[in-house]
C-alpha positions as a Markdown table, in Angstrom:
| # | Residue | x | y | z |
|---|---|---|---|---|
| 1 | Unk | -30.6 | 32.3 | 0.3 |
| 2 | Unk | -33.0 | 29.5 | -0.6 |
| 3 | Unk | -31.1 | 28.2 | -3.3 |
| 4 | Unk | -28.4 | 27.6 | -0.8 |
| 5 | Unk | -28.0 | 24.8 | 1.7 |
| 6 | Unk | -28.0 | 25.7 | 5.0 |
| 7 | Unk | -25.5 | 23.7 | 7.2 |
| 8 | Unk | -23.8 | 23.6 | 10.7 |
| 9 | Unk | -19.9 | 23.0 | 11.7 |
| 10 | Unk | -18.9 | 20.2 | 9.5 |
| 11 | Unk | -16.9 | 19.5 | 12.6 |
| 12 | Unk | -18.9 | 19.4 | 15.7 |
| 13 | Unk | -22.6 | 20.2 | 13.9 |
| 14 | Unk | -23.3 | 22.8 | 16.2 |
| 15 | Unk | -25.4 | 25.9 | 14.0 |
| 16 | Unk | -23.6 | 28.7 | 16.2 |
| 17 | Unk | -20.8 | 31.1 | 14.6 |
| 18 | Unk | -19.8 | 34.8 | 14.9 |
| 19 | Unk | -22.6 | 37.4 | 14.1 |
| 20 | Unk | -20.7 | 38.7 | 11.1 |
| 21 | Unk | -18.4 | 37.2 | 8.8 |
| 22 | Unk | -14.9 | 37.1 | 8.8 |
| 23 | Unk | -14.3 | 36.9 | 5.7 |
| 24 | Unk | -16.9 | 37.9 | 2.8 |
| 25 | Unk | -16.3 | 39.0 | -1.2 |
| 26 | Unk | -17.8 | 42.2 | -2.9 |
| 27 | Unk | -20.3 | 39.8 | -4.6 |
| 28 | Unk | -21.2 | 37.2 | -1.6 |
| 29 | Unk | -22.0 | 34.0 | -3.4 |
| 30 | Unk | -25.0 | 33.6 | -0.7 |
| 31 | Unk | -26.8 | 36.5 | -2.7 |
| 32 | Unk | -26.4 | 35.3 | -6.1 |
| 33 | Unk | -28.5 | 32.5 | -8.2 |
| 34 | Unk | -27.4 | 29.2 | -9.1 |
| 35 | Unk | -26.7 | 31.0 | -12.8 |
| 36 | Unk | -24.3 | 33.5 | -11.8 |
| 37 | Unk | -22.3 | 31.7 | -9.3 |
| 38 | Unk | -21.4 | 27.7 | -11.6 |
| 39 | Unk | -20.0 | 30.0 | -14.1 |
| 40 | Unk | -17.4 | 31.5 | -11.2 |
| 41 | Unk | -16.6 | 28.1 | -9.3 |
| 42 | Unk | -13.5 | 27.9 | -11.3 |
| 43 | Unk | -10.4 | 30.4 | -12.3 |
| 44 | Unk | -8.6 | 33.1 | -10.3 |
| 45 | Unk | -9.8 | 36.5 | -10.9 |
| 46 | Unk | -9.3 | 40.0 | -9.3 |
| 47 | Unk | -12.5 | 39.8 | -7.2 |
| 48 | Unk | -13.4 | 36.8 | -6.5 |
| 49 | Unk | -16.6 | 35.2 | -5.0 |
| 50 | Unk | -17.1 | 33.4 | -2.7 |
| 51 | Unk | -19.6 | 31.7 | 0.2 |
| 52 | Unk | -18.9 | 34.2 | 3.6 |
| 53 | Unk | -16.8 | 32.3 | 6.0 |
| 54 | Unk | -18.1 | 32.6 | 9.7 |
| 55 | Unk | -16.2 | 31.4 | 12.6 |
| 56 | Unk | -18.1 | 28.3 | 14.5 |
| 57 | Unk | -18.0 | 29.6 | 18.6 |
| 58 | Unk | -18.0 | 26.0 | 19.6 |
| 59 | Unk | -14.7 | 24.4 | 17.9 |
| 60 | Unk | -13.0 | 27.4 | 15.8 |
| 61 | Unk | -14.0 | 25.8 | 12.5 |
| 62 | Unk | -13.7 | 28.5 | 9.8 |
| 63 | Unk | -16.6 | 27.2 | 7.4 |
| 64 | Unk | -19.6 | 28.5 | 5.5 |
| 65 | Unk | -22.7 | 28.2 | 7.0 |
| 66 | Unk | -24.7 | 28.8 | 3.3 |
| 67 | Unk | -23.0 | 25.9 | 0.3 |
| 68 | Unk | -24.0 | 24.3 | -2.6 |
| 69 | Unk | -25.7 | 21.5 | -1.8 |
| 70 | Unk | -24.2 | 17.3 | -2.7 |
| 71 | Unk | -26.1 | 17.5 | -6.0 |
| 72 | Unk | -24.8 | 20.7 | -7.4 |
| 73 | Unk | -20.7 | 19.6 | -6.3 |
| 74 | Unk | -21.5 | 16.7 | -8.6 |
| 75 | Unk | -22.3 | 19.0 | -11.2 |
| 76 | Unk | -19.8 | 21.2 | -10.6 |
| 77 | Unk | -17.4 | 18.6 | -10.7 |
| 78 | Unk | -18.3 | 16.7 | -13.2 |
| 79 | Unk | -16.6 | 19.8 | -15.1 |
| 80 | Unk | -13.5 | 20.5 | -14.0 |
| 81 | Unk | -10.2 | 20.4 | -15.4 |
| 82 | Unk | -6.7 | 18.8 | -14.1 |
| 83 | Unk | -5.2 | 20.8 | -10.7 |
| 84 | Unk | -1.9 | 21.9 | -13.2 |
| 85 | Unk | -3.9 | 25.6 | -13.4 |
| 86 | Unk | -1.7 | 25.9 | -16.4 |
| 87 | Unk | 1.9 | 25.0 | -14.7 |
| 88 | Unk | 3.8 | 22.6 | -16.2 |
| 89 | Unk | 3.6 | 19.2 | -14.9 |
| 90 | Unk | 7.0 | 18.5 | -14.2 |
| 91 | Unk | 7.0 | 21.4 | -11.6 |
| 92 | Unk | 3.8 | 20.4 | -10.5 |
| 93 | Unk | 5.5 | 16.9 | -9.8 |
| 94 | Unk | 8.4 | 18.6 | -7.7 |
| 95 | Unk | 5.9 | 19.9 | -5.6 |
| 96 | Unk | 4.0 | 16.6 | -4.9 |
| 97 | Unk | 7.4 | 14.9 | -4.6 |
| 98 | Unk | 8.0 | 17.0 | -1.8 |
| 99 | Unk | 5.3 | 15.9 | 0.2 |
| 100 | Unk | 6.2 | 12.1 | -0.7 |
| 101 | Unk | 10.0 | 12.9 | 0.3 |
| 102 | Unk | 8.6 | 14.3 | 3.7 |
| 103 | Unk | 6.0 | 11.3 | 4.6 |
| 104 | Unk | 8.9 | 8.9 | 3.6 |
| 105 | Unk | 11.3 | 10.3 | 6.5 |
| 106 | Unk | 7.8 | 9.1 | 9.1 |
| 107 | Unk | 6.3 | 6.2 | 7.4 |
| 108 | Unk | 6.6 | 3.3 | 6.0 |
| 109 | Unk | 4.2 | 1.8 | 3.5 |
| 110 | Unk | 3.3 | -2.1 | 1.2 |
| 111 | Unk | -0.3 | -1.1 | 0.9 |
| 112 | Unk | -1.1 | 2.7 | 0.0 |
| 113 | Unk | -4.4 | 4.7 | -0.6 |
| 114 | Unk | -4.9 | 7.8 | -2.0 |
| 115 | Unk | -7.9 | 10.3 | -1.8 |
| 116 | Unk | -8.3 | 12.4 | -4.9 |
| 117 | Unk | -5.5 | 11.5 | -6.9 |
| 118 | Unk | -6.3 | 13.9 | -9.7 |
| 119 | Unk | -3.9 | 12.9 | -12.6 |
| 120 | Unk | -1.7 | 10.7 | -10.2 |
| 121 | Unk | 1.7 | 12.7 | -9.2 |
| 122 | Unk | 1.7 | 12.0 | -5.5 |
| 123 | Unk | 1.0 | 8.2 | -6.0 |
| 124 | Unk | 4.0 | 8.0 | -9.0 |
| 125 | Unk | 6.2 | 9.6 | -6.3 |
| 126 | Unk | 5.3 | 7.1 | -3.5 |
| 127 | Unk | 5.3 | 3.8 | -6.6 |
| 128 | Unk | 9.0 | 5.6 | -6.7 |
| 129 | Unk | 9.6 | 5.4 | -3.0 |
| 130 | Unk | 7.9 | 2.5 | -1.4 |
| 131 | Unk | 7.6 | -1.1 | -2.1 |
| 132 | Unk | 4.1 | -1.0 | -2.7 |
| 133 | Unk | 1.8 | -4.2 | -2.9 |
| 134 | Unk | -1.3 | -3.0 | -3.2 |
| 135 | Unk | -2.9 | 0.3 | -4.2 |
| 136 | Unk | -6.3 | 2.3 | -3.8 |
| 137 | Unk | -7.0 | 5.4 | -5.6 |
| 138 | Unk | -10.3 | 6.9 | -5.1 |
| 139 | Unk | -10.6 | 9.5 | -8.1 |
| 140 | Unk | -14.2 | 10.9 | -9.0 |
| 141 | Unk | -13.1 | 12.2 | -12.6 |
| 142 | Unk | -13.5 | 9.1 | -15.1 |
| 143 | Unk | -12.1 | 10.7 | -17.5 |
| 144 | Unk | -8.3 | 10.2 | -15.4 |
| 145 | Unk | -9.5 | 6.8 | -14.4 |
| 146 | Unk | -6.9 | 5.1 | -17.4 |
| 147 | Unk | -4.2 | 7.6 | -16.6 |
| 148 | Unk | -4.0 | 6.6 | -12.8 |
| 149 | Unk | -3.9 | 2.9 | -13.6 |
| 150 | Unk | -0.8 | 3.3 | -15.3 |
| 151 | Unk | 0.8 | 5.8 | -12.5 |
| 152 | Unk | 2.1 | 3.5 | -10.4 |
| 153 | Unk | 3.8 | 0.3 | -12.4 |
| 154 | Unk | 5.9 | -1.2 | -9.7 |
| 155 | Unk | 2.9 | -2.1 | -7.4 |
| 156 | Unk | 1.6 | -5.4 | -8.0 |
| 157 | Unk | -2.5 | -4.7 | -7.7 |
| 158 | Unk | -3.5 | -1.2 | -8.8 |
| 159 | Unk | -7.5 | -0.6 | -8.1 |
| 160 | Unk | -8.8 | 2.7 | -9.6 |
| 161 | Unk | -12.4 | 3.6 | -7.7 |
| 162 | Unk | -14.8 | 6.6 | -8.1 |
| 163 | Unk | -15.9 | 6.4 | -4.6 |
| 164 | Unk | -14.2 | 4.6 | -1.3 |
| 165 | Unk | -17.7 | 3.3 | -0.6 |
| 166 | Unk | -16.3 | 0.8 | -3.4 |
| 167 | Unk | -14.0 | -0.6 | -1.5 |
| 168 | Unk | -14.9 | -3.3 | 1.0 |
| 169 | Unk | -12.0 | -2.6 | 3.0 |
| 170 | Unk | -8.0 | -1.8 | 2.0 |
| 171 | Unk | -6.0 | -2.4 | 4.9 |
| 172 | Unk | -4.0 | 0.5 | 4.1 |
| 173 | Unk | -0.8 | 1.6 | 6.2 |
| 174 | Unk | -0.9 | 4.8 | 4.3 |
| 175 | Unk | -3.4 | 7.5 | 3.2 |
| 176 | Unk | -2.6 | 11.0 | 1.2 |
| 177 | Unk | -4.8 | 13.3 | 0.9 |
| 178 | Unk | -3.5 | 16.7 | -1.0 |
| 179 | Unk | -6.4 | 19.3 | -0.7 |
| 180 | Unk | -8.9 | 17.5 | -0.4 |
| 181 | Unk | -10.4 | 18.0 | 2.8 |
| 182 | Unk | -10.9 | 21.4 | 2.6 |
| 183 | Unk | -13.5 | 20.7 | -0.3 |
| 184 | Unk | -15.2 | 18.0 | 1.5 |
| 185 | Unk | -19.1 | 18.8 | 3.0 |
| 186 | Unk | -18.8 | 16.0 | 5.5 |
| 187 | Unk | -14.9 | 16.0 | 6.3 |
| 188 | Unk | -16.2 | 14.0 | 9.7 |
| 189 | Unk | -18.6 | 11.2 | 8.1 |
| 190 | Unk | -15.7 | 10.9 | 5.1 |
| 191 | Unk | -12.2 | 10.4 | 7.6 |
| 192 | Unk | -14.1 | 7.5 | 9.6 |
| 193 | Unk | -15.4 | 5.8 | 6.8 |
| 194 | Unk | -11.9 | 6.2 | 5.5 |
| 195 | Unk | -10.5 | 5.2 | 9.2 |
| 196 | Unk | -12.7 | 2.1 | 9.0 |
| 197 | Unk | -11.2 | 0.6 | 5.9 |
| 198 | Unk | -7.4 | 1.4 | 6.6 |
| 199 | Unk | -5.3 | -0.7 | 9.0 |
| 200 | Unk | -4.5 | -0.6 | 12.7 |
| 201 | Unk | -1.3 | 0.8 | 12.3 |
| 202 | Unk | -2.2 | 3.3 | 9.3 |
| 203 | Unk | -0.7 | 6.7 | 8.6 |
| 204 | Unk | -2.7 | 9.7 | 6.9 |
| 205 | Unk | -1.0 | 12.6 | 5.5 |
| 206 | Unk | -3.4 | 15.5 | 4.8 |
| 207 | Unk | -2.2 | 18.8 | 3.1 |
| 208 | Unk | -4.7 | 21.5 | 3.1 |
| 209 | Unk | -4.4 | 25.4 | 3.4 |
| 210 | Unk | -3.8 | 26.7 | 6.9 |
| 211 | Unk | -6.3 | 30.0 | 7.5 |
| 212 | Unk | -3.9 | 31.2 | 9.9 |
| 213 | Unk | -0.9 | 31.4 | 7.8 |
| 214 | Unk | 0.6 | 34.8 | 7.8 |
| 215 | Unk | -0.4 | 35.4 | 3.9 |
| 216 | Unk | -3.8 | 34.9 | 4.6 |
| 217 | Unk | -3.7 | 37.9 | 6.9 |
| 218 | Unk | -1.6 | 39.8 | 4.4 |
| 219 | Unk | -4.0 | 39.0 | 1.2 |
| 220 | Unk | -7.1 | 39.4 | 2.9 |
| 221 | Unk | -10.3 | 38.2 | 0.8 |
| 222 | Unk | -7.8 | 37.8 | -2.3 |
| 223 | Unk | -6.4 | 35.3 | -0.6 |
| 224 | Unk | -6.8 | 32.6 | -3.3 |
| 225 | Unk | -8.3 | 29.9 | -1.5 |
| 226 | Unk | -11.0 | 32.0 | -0.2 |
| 227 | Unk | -13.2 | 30.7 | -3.1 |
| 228 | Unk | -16.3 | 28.5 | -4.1 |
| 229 | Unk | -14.5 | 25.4 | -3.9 |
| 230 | Unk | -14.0 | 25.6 | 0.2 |
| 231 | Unk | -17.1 | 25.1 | 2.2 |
| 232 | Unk | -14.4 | 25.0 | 5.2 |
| 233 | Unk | -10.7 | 26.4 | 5.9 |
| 234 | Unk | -8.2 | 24.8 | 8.9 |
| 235 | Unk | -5.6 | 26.0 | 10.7 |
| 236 | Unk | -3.4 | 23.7 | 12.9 |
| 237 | Unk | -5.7 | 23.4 | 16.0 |
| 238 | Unk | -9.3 | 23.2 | 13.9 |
| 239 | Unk | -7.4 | 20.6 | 12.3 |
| 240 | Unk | -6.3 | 18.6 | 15.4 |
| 241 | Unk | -9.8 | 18.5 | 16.5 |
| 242 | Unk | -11.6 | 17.6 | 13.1 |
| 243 | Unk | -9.0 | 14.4 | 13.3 |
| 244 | Unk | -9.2 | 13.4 | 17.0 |
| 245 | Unk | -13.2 | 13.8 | 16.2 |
| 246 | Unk | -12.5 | 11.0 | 13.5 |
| 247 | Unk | -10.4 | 8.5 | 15.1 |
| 248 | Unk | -6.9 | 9.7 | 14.3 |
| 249 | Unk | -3.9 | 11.4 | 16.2 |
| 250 | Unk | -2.6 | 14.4 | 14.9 |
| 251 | Unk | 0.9 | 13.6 | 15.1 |
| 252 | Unk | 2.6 | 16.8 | 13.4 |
| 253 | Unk | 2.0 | 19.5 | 11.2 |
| 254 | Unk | 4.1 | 22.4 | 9.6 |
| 255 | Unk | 4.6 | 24.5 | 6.7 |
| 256 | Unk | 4.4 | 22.8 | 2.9 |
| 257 | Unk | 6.8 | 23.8 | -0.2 |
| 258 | Unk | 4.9 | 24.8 | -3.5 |
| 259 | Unk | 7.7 | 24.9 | -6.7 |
| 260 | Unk | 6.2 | 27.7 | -9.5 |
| 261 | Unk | 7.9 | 28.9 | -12.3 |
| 262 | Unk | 8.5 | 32.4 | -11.4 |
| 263 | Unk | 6.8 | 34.1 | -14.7 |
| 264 | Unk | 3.9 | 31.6 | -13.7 |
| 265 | Unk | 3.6 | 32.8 | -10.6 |
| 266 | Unk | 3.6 | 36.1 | -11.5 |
| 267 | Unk | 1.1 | 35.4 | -14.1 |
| 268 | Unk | -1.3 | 34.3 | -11.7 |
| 269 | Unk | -0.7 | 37.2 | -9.4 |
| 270 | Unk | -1.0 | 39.8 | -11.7 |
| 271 | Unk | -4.0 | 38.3 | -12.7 |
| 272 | Unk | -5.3 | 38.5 | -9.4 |
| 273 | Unk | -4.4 | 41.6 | -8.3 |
| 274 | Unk | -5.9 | 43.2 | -11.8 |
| 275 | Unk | -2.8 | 44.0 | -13.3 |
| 276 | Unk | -1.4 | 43.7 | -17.0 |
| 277 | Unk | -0.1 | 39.5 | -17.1 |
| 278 | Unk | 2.4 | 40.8 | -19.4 |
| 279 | Unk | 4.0 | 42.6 | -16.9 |
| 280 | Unk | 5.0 | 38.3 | -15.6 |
| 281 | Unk | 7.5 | 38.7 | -18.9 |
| 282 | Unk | 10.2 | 40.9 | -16.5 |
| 283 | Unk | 10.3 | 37.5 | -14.2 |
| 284 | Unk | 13.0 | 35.0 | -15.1 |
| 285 | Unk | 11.4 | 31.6 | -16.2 |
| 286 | Unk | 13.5 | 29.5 | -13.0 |
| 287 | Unk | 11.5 | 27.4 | -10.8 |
| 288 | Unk | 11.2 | 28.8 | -6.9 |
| 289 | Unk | 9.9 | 27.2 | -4.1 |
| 290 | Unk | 7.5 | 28.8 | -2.0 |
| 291 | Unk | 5.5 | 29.0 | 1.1 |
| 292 | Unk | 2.0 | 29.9 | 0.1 |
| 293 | Unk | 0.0 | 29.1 | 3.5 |
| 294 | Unk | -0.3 | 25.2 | 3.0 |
| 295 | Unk | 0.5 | 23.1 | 5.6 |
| 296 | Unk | 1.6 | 19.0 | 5.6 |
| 297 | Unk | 0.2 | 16.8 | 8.9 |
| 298 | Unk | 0.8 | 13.0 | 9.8 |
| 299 | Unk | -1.6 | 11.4 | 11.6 |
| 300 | Unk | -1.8 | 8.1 | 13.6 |
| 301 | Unk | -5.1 | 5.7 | 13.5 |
| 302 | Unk | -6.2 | 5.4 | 16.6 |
């Protein structure tokens, strides 16, 4: 495990968690090089690998205890693709409009921030929404840099960052983050730096996968986001504390909507589950919403 970084709770740094995983691939990631494991960080496939995820005795964080260290995320970073895994971005957009629709009916919101914007649906949806002022988006991928500058054209002062350290401070009344958190290797450090340079009264709405959800117990370790891109996996409570530990309120949380095109879906299940993807051909090519073990929080600064 020497090539691996050894870490504690990203929540309350304590280094004691159960004896034996609770969750663990075929191929643990822990006992593979550097080599073999960049070349499985992205894609779905039948058996994935992944990092083994132990359960932290001291909060309930379900983390990884053995992770790529800050320098190899930058590299493996540096090449990924767009978060569309193939769909097409219109349903995508239903899906982050969703979330926008939801925070609308809790918040208001002049000056808005977003947290790995990727290609910019979620902040298009709120330019839609909200009267917005002034904008932050703090995108890591260049290469989207020109594309997010032009999502949101109603809002007066659009600043495109690679890092919040860039900004001084934002004064931001609202925050999104949409799985984001759960890829983070300091999720503590990150939400007070990011509580630090929003305003008094600011909301933060955080979607992440909930490792509680009833398909998560019925998929087991095919579970899709047991994978190399989560050092750390919430559920309701875990995520309560990981927020009270960064100066937020928890406020409420519940079940997100995902829209898929059915044949997609099936696509990507098949795949998954090792069967012929031309079996996805039987599925109608409608758009479904479903419930795939994501949950949607508002939080208060406090």
């Amino acid at each position: 495990m020497k090539t691996w970084n050894k870490r504690n709770c990203p929540i309350c740094d304590m280094d004691t968690h159960s004896e034996i995983p609770e969750m663990a691939s075929p191929k643990r990631a822990e006992n593979l090089s550097w080599e073999q494991v960049k070349d499985l960080f992205v894609g779905l496939r039948e058996e994935q690998s992944f990092f083994s995820y132990y359960r932290c005795t001291n909060c309930g964080l379900l983390y990884c205890p053995w992770y790529f260290s800050d320098q190899q995320l930058e590299i493996l970073y540096s090449e990924m693709p767009d978060n569309l895994m193939g769909e097409d971005k219109s349903v995508i957009s239903k899906t982050q409009s969703g979330y926008v629709k939801w925070l609308s009916k809790r918040a208001t919101a002049s000056n808005f921030m977003e947290i790995g914007p990727d290609i910019g649906l979620v902040s298009s949806a709120v330019d839609d929404t909200f009267d917005i002022s002034e904008s932050y988006l703090v995108e890591p991928n260049l290469a989207v840099h020109n594309q997010l500058s032009k999502s949101m054209p109603k809002a007066l002062n659009v600043n495109v960052v690679e890092y919040l350290s860039q900004i001084a401070t934002a004064n931001s009344d609202l925050v999104v983050g949409v799985h984001v958190y759960d890829h983070l290797l300091h999720p503590v450090i990150d939400l007070k730096e990011l509580r630090s340079k929003s305003a008094s009264n600011s909301n933060l709405v955080i979607v992440v996968h909930n490792e509680k959800s009833r398909l998560r117990y019925l998929m087991k370790k095919a579970w899709p986001p047991f994978c190399l891109q989560h050092p750390q996996l919430y559920n309701p409570k875990t995520l309560g504390i990981l927020l009270e530990k960064s100066g937020w309120q928890l406020n409420e949380v519940k079940k997100s909507t995902n829209w898929y095109k059915a044949r997609h879906f099936a696509e990507m299940g098949l795949g998954v589950l090792g069967l012929p993807k031309g079996l996805s051909r039987i599925f109608p090519n409608i758009e479904i919403p479903l419930k795939l073990g994501n949950m949607i929080s508002i939080s208060k600064a406090k």
